[in-house]
C-alpha positions in Angstrom: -1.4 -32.1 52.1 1.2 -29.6 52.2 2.3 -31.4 55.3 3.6 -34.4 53.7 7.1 -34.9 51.9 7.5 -36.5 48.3 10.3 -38.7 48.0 10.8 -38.7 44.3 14.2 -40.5 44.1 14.7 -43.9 42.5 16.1 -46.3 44.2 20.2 -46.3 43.1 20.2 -49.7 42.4 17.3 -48.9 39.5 19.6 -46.5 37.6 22.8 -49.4 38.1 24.1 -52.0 36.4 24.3 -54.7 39.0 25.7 -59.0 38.9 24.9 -60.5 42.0 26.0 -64.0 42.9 23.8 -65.3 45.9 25.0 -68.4 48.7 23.0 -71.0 46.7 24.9 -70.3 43.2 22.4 -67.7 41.3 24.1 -65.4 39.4 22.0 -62.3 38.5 21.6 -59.6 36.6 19.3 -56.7 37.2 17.4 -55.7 34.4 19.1 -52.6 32.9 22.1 -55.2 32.7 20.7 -57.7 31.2 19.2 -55.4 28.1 22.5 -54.9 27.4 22.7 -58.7 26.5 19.9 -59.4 24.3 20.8 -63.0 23.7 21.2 -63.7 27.2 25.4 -65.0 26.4 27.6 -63.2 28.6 31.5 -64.3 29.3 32.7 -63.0 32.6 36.3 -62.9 34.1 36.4 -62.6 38.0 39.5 -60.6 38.6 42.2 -63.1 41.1 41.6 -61.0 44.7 37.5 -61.5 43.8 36.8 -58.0 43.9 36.3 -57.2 40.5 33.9 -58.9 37.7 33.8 -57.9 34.1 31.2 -59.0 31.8 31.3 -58.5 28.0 29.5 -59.9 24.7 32.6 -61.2 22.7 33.9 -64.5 23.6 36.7 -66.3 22.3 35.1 -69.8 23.1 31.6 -71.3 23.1 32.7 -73.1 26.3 33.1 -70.0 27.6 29.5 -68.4 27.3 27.0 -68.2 29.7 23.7 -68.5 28.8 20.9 -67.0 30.4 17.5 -67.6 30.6 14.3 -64.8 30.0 14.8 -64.5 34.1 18.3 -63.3 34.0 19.6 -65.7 36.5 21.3 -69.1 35.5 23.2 -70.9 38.4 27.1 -71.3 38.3 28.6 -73.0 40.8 32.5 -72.5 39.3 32.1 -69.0 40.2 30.3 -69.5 43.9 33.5 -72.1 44.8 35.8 -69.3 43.6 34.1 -66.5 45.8 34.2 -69.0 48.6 37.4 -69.3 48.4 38.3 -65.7 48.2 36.1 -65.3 51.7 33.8 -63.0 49.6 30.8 -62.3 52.0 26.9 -63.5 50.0 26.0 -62.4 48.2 27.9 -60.6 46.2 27.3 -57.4 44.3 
């Protein structure tokens, strides 16, 4: 056995926190994200050159919430058309 190696690191996107927006609209968040958001409402802001998202809890508007479900993915299409238009490749991390 001594000839075999153990590869013992976790995968870097384990220890992140990582949003992904996919081609078909899906917006994700990986799990360690998501506990962060125990009621599954979120507000993001996408910053203008699309290479930046922020996501916090406090929200000035209920229009403005997301909501996502137990699977942490919703679908937004607002923010796919915006990423589009930015010619951000899919899908996005």
């Amino acid at each position: 056995m001594n000839e075999y190696v153990v590869n013992n690191k976790k995968n870097h996107k384990t220890r992140a926190l990582v949003a992904s927006v996919f081609n078909d609209g899906s917006f994700y968040l990986n799990s360690k994200l998501f506990t962060l958001f125990p009621s599954g409402e979120i507000h993001a802001k996408l910053k203008p050159d699309g290479t930046q998202l922020v996501i916090f809890k406090d929200c000035d508007s209920e229009n403005e919430k997301l909501h996502f479900r137990k699977n942490r993915k919703i679908k937004n299409y607002h923010l796919l058309n915006l990423l589009t238009q930015l010619n951000i490749s899919f899908p996005a991390y």
